[in-house]
C-alpha positions in Angstrom: -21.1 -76.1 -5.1 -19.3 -75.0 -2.1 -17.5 -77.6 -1.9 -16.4 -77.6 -5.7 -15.3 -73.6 -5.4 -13.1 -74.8 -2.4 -11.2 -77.8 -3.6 -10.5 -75.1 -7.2 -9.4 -72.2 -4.6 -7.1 -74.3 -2.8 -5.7 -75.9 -6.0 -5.1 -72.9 -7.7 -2.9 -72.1 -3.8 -1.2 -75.3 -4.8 -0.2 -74.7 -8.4 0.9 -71.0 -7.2 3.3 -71.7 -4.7 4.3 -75.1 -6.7 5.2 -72.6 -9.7 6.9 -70.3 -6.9 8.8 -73.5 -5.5 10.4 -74.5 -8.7 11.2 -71.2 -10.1 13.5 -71.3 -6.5 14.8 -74.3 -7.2 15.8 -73.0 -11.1 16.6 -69.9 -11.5 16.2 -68.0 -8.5 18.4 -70.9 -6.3 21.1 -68.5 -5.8 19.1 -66.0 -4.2 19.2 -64.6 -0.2 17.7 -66.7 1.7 17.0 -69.7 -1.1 16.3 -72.5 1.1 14.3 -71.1 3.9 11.9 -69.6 1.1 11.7 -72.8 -0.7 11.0 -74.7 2.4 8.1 -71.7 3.1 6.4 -72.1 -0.5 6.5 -75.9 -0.9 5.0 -75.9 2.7 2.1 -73.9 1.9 1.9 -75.7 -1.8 1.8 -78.9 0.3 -0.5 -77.6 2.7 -2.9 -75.8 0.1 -2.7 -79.4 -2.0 -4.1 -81.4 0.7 -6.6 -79.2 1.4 -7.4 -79.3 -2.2 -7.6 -83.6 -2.5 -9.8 -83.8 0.8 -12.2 -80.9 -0.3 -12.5 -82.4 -4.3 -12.9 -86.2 -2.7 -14.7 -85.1 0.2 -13.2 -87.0 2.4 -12.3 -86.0 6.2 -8.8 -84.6 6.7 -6.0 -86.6 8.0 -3.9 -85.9 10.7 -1.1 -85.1 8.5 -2.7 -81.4 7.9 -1.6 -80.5 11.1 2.2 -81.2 9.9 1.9 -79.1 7.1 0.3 -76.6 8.9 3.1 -76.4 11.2 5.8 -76.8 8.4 4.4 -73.5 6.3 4.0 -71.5 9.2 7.5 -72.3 10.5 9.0 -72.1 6.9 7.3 -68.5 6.8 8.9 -67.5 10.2 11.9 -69.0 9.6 12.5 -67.0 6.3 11.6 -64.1 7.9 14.1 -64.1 10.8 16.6 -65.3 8.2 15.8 -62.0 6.4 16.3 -59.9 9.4 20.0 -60.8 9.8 18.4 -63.3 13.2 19.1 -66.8 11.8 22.3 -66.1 9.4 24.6 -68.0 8.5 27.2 -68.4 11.0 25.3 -66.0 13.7 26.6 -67.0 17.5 23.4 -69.1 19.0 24.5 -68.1 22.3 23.0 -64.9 21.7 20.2 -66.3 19.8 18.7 -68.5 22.2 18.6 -64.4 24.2 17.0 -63.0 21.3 13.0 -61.9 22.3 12.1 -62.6 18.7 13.3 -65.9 18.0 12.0 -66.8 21.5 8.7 -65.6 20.6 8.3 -67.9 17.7 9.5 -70.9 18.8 7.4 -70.6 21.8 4.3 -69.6 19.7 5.6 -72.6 17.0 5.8 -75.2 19.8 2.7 -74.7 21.6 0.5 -75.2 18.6 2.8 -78.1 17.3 2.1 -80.1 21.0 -1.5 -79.1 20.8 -1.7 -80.1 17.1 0.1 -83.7 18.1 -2.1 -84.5 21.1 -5.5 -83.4 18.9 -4.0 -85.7 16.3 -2.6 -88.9 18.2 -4.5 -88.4 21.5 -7.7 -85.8 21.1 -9.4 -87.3 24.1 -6.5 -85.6 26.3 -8.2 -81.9 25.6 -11.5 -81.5 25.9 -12.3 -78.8 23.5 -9.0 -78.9 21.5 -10.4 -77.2 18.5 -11.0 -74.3 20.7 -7.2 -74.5 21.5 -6.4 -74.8 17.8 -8.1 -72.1 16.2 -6.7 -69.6 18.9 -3.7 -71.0 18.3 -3.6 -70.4 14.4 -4.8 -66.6 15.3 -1.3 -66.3 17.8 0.8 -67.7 14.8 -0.8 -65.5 12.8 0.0 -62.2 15.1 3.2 -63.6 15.3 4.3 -63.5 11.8 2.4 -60.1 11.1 5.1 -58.5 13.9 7.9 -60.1 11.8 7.3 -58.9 8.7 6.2 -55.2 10.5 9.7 -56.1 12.1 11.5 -56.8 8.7 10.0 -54.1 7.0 10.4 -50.9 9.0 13.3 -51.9 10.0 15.1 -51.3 6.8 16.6 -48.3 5.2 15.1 -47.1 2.4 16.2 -48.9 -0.3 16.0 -52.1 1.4 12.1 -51.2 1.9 12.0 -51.1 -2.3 13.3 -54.6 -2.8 11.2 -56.5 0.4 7.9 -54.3 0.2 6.8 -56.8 -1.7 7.4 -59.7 -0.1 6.0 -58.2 3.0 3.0 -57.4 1.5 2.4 -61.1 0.2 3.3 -62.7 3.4 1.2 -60.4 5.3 -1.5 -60.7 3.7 -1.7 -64.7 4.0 -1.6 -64.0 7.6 -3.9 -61.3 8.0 -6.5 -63.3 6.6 -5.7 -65.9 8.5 -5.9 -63.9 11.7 -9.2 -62.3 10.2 -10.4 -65.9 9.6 -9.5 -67.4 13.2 -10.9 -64.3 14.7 -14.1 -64.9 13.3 -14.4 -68.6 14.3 -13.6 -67.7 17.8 -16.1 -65.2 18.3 -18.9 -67.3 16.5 -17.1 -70.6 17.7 -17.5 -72.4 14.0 -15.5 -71.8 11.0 -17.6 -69.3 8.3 -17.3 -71.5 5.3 -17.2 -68.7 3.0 -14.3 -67.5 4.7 -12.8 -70.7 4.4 -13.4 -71.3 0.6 -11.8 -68.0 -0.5 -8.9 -68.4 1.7 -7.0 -70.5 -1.3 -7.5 -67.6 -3.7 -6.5 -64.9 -0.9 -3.1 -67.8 -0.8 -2.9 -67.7 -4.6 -3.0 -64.0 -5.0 -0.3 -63.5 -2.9 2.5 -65.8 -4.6 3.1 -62.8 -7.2 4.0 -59.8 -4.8 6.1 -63.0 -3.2 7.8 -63.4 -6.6 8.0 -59.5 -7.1 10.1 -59.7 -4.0 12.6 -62.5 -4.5 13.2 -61.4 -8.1 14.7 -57.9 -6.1 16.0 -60.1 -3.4 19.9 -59.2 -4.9 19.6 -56.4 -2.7 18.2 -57.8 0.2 20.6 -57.0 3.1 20.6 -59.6 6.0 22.3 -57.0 8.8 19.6 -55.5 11.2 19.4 -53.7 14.4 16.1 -53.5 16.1 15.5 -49.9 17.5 13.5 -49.8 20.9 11.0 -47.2 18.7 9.9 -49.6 16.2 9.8 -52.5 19.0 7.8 -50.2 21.2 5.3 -50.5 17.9 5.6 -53.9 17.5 4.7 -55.0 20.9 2.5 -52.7 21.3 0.3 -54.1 18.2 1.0 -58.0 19.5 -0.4 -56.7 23.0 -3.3 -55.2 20.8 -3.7 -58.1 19.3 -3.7 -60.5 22.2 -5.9 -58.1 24.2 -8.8 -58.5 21.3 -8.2 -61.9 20.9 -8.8 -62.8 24.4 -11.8 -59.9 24.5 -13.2 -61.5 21.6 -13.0 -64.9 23.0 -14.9 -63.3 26.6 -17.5 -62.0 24.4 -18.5 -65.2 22.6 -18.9 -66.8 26.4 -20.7 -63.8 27.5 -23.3 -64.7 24.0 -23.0 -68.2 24.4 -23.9 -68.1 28.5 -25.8 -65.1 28.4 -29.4 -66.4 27.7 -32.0 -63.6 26.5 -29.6 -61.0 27.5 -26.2 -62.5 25.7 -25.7 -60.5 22.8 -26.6 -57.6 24.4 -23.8 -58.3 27.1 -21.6 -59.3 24.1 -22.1 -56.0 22.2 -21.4 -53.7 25.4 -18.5 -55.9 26.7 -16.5 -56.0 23.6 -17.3 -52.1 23.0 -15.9 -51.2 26.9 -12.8 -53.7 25.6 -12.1 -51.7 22.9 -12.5 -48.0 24.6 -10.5 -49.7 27.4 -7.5 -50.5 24.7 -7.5 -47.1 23.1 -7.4 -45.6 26.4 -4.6 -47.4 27.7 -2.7 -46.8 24.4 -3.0 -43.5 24.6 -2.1 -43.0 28.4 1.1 -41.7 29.5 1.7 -44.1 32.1 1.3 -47.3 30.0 3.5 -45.7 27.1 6.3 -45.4 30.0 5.7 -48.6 31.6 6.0 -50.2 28.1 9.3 -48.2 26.9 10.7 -49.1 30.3 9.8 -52.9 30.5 11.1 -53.4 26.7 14.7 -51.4 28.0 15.1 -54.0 31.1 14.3 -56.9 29.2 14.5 -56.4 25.3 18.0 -54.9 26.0 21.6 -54.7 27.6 21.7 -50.7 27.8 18.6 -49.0 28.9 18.9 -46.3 26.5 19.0 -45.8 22.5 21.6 -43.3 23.2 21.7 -42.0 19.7 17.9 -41.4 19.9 17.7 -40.4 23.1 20.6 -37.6 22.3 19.4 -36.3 18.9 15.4 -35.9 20.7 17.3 -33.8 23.6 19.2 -31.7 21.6 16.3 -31.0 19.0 13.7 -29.8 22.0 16.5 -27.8 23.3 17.5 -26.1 19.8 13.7 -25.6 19.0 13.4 -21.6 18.3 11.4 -18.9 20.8 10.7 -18.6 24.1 10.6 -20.8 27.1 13.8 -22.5 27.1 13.5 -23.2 30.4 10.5 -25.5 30.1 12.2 -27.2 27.0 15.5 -27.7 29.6 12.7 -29.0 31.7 10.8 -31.8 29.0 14.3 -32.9 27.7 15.6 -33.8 30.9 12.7 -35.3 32.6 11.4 -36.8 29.6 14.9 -39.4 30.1 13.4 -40.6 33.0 9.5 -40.8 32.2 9.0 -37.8 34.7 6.0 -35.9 33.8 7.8 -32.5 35.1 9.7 -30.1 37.5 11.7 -26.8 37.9 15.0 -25.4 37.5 16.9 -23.0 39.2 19.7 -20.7 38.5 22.3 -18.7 40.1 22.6 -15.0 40.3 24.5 -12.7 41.1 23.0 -12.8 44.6 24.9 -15.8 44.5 21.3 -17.3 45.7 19.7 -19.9 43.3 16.2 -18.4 41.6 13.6 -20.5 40.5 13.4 -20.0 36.3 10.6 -22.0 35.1 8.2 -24.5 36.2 6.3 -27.6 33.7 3.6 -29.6 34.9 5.3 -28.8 38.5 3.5 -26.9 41.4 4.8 -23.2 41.4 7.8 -22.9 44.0 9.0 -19.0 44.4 11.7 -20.0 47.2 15.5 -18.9 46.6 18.0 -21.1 47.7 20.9 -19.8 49.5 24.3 -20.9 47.6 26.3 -21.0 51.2 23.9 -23.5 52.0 25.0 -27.3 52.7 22.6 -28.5 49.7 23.9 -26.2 47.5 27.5 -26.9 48.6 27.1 -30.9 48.3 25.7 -30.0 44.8 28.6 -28.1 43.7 31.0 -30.5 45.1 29.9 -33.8 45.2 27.9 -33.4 41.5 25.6 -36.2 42.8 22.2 -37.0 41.9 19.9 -36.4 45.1 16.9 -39.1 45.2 14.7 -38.0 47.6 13.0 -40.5 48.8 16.7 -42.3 49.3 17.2 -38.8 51.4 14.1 -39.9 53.4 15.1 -43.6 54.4 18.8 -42.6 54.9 20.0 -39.0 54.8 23.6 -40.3 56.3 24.5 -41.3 52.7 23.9 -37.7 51.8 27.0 -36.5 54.3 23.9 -35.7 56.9 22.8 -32.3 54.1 20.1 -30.8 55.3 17.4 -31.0 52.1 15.4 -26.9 51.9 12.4 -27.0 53.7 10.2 -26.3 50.6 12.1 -30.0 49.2 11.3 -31.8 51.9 7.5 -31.2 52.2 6.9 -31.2 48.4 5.5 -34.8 47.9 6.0 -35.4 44.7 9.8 -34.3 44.4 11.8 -37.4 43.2 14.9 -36.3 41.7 17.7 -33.4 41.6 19.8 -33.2 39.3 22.9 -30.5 39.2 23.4 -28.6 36.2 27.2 -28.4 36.2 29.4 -25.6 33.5 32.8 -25.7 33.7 33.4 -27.5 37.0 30.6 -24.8 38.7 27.1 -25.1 40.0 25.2 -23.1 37.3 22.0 -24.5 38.5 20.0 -27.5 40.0 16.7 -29.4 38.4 14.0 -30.4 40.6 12.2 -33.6 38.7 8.8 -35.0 40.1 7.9 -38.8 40.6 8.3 -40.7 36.8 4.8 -42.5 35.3 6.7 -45.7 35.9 9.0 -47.1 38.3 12.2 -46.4 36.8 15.3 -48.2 38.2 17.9 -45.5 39.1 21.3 -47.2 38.3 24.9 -46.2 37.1 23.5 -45.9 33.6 20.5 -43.5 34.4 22.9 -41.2 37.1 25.5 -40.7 34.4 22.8 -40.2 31.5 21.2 -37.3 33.9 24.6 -35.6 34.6 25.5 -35.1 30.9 21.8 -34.4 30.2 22.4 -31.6 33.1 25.8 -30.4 31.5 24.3 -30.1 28.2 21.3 -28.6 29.5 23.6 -25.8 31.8 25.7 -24.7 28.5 22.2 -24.0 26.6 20.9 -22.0 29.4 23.6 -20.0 30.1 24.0 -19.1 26.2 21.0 -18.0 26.5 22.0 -15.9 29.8 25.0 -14.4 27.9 22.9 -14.1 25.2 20.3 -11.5 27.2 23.3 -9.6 29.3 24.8 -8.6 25.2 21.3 -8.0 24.1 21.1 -5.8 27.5 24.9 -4.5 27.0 24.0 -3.6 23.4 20.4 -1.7 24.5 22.9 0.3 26.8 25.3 1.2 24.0 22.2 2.4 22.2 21.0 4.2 25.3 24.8 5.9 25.5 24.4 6.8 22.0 21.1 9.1 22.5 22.9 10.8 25.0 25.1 12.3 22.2 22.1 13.7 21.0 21.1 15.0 24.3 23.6 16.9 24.8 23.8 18.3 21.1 20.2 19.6 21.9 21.5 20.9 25.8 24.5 22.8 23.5 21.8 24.1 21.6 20.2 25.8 24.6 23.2 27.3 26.3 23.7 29.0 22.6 20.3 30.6 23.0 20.8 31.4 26.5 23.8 33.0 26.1 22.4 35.5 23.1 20.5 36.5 25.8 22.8 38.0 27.8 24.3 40.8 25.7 20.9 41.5 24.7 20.2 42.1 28.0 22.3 44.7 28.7 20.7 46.7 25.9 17.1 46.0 26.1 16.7 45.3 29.9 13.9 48.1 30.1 11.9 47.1 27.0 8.8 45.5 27.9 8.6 43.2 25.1 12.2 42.3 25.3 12.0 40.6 29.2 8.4 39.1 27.7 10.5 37.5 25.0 13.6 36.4 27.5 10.9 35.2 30.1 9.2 33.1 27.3 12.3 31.6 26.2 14.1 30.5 29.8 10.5 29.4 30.6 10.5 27.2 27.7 14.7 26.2 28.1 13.8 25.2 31.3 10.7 23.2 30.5 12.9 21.1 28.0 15.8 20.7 30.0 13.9 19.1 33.1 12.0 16.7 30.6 15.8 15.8 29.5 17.3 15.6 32.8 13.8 13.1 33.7 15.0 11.4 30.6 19.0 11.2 31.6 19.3 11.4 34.9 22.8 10.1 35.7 25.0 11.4 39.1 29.0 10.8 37.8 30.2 11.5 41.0 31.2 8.5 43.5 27.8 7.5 45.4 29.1 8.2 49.8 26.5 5.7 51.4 26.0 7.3 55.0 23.7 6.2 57.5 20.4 8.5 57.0 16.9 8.5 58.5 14.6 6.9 56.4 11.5 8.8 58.0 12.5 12.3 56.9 13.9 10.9 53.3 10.6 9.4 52.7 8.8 12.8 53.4 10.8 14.8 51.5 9.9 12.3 48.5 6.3 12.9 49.1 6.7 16.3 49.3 7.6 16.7 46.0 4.5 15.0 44.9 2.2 17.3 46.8 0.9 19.1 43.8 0.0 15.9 42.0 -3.5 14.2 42.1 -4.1 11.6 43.9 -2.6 13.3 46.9 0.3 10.6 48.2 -0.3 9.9 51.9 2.8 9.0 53.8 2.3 7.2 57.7 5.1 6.2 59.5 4.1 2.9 62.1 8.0 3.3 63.9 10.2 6.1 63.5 13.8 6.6 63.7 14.4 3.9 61.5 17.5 4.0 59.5 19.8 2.4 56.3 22.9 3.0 54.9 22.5 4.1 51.3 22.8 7.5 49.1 20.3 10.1 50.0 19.8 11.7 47.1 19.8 8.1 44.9 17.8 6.0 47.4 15.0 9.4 47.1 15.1 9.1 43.6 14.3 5.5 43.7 11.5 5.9 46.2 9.8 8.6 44.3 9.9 7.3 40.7 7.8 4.6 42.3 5.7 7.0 44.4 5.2 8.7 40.7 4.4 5.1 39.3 1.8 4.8 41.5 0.3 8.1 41.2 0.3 7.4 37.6 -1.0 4.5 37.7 -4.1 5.6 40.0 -7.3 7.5 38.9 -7.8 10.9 40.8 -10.5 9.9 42.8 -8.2 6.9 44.1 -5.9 7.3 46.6 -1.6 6.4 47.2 -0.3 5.2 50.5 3.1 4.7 51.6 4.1 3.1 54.7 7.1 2.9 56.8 7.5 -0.4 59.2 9.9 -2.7 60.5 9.9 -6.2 59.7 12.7 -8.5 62.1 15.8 -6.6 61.4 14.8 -4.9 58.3 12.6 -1.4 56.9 9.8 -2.0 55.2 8.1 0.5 52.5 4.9 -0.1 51.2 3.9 1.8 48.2 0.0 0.7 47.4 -2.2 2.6 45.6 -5.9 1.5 43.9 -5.0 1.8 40.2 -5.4 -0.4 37.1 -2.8 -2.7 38.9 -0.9 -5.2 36.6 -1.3 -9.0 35.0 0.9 -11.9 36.7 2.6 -12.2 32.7 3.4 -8.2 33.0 5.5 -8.7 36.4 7.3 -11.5 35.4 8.3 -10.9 31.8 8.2 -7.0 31.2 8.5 -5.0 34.2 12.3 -5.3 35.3 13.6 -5.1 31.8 15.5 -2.3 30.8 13.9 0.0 27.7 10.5 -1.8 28.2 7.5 0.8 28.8 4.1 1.6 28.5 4.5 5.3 28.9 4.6 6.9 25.7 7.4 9.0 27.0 9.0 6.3 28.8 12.2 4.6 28.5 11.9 1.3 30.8 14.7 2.2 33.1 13.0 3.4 36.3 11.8 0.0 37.5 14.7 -1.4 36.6 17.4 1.1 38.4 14.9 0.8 41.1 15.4 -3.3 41.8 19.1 -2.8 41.1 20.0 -0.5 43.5 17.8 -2.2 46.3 19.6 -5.3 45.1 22.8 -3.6 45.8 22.1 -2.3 49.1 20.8 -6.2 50.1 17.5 -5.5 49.8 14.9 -6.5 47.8 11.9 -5.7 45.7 9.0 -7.2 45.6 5.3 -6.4 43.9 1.7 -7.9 44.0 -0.5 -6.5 41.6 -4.6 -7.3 40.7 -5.8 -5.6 37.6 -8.1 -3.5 37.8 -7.6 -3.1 41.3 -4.0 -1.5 42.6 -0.7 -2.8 43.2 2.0 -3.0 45.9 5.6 -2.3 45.8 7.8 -3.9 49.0 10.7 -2.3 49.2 12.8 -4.3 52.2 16.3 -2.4 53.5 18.9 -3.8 55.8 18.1 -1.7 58.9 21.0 0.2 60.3 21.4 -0.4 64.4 24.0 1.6 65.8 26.4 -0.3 68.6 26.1 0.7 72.3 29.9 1.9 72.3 28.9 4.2 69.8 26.1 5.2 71.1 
């Protein structure tokens, strides 16, 4: 019966592709691709025929199957290629016999075309040649299920609506026969079942075939292969090839393995499979993959317009954290996992910005320095390790210190704007060894150009939002001082009054209740808005006495601040009365910030050639997040009376003295302000 059911399921395969053969021939003879399709359908009619005779006569195959095996797999391959624009009429074979595709078929083609002739004219050359066969058949069959994935996706649109179908026939003869192979190789027989329905499976794709030729007027035969949809394809032929030869380890595994063999079978072919899902989703394999089909799938190493329209669409994504997007986009060029970028200030020293995936690195760079300079000069890419076999190619720079002992650093990249060092990238080693030629040095210098004009929009962008909070800030003055007017004019009713009622009890109770509560309201003003027009005369002044005069004015206030003075006679150059106001609105932070059973401390030091002033105290201290992104900025508080600009006014005029500013906090359990001053030494002639 078995028999019977497969001589009518391959002769039904015949008669389809038969009817599909002459309805080429007829009507459809003017069609794309005509003659490569008719020589696919008469091979498999052919094939599917005799197949059909030898299972209804039962008698053994002849060697001739192997022929028409070869012939409709070919014809199938063949028509696909043709459809992709590969074999076209008139296309320069030069550049065919280059192309990865074509080579992969007639290499797949060839190698079960000399197995099939020595199994047929010489089988006592191989010693297991069916084994060779059937693993054979399941490589042809991968091979045209990554040409039709090829023809398909890559296809606009409406292309994909006239070869869908065709796909979807082909594809399906193929993934049975992969399915069927599969099978026999890891239970090393054919499943006879498997092989009776595979002439209806044949059959029932010859409509969608016809579906697809009957559109094939609007079959284009131009294609370009993107690297994305060849990174798929190769991908799923590795995939493929990996089970096949997994499934090929496990039937030995069964077939050697005694008592314990399907056990061993069952485990191996499960690690196999974890193995393969953890490889395709790994990093590193993705990069080594993109990067081994650029070197040898391709002339450029790039997709540029792909490349370009993923670069700008991370750096034009919305919110926060530009820098880390600058960051991705670039390194993601260059399969580096992550890095940092700097910028420079008005310091004219180059700040860290942001860090991703990149140990944190606080140290400025100085932009006098010889790196910076051959940055800004040269515009070269700096490879480090390069730098470590040869620095003389470098002009004999001398890397930063905190560069040369990080051991990761790979790359640096200058972000040039308008023929100016805006900034440098730092990038970390790539996944995979990436070959750093002229393409990949000029990709990263654009990448850094474009990368420079987004962050510094985003710089300009801040200083107008800044400019504008300042314009704001102006405009409440107006409204201080219309409320200031308003006092004067109930001051000055006062004094004619006073001339009258000086000796009336209730009168002076009245004028003492309303200068108290003028007063009251012009200090909390004057806290609010408290500007100095006239020109600042830095002087040389004794930091000692300034800083107890600051701490004196805090006496009343609980927790008590405690000044001690380690050296003194220590002395800066800066504006007394400005430089006391700084120190004391962060003396009053502190206090503030600190319970009344905690304590304040300030010290006075000296540190090399500069003052130090340390402001601790034990208070509820402040996160990491707080610092960084809220509090330096201008009209940011969490006083309910506050307006944000102390800190602020604080590191800017340090800043503009030379100093700087810096704070370490633990919540919950104080912070410390470092305030470090240029030290003033007065020259023995003077002296």
């Amino acid at each position: 019966m078995l028999i019977t059911i497969t001589a009518v399921s391959y002769g039904i395969a015949a008669l389809a592709f038969a009817l599909l053969t002459v309805l080429q021939l007829t009507r459809w003879r003017h069609r794309a691709h005509a003659a490569l399709l008719v020589v696919g359908a008469l091979g498999t009619a052919a094939w599917a025929g005799n197949f059909a005779w030898h299972a209804w006569w039962q008698t053994p195959g002849a060697p001739v199957e192997h022929v028409l095996e070869f012939i409709r797999a070919a014809g199938w391959a063949a028509f696909l290629l043709s459809m992709m624009g590969i074999l076209r009429p008139g296309a320069d074979w030069r550049a065919l016999r280059s192309n990865r595709l074509l080579q992969l078929a007639a290499i797949t083609l060839g190698l079960f075309a000399a197995v099939a002739a020595v199994e047929t004219w010489a089988p006592s050359l191989l010693e297991d040649s069916g084994l060779a066969l059937v693993v054979l058949h399941a490589m042809i069959a991968v091979m045209i299920m990554i040409l039709v994935e090829q023809a398909y996706r890559n296809k606009t649109p409406q292309e994909r609506w006239a070869i869908k179908y065709a796909c979807m026939g082909i594809g399906g003869m193929f993934v049975y026969d992969f399915y069927l192979y599969a099978d026999a190789m890891l239970f090393r027989r054919i499943n006879p079942d498997i092989w009776a329905a595979r002439g209806f499976v044949q059959a029932l794709t010859m409509p969608l075939i016809a579906i697809g030729v009957s559109r094939s007027d609007s079959w284009s035969s131009a294609l370009s292969v993107s690297r994305r949809i060849l990174f798929h394809s190769v991908a799923l032929g590795g995939s493929a090839a990996y089970l096949l030869a997994m499934s090929t380890a496990g039937y030995y595994l069964r077939y050697f393995g005694g008592n314990w063999g399907s056990v061993m079978q069952v485990a191996f072919v499960f690690g196999a499979i974890v193995l393969l899902a953890a490889l395709l989703f790994s990093g590193t394999s993705r990069a080594w993959l993109k990067v081994f089909i650029s070197k040898h799938f391709y002339t450029y190493n790039y997709d540029y317009r792909e490349e370009w329209l993923r670069f700008t669409r991370m750096l034009s994504q919305e919110g926060p954290g530009l820098g880390e997007r600058t960051i991705q986009a670039v390194a993601g060029l260059v399969e580096s996992p992550g890095g940092a970028v700097w910028l420079r200030r008005d310091s004219g020293a180059y700040e860290p910005l942001a860090q991703y995936h990149c140990p944190v690195i606080t140290a400025n760079e100085p932009g006098e320095s010889s790196f910076c300079q051959f940055l800004a000069t040269r515009q070269w890419v700096v490879d480090v390790d390069e730098y470590r076999r040869d620095g003389e190619l470098y002009d004999g720079i001398t890397l930063p210190e905190w560069l040369q002992t990080m051991e990761r650093a790979w790359l640096v990249v200058p972000l040039m704007l308008q023929g100016r060092l805006f900034g440098f990238m730092l990038l970390l080693q790539p996944r995979s060894a990436v070959q750093l030629n002229w393409e990949v040095i000029d990709l990263l210098k654009v990448a850094g150009s474009q990368a420079a004009s987004y962050l510094a929009q985003q710089e300009a962008a801040t200083a107008l939002m800044l400019a504008r909070q300042f314009e704001s800030f102006n405009r409440m003055s107006t409204f201080v001082v219309h409320d200031l007017k308003n006092l004067v004019a109930q001051l000055s009713l006062l004094i004619p009054n006073a001339h009258k009622h000086r000796n009336n009890p209730e009168f002076q109770q009245d004028m003492l209740d309303t200068v108290t509560h003028s007063v009251q309201k012009m200090k909390l003003m004057l806290q609010k808005l408290s500007r100095n027009d006239a020109p600042e005369r830095p002087v040389s002044l004794p930091i000692d006495q300034l800083l107890q005069q600051a701490v004196s004015l805090k006496a009343a206030f609980e927790p008590r601040p405690v000044l001690q003075v380690q050296q003194p006679g220590l002395r800066v150059v800066a504006d007394w009365e400005r430089l006391e106001r700084v120190l004391g609105h962060l003396i009053q932070n502190a206090i503030e910030a600190t319970p009344k059973d905690g304590s304040v401390n300030i010290t006075l030091g000296q540190s090399g050639n500069a003052v130090l002033v340390e402001i601790s105290d034990t208070g509820q201290g402040m996160t990491e997040e707080f610092i960084r992104d809220r509090l330096f900025k201008p009209f940011e508080s969490t006083k309910p009376a506050g307006m944000g600009i102390g800190a602020f006014e604080s590191r800017e005029y340090i800043h503009e003295l030379g100093g700087r500013l810096d704070v370490s906090s633990t919540p919950q359990r104080g912070t410390t302000f470092r305030v470090t001053l240029p030290m003033y030494v007065q020259d023995a002639q003077a002296a």
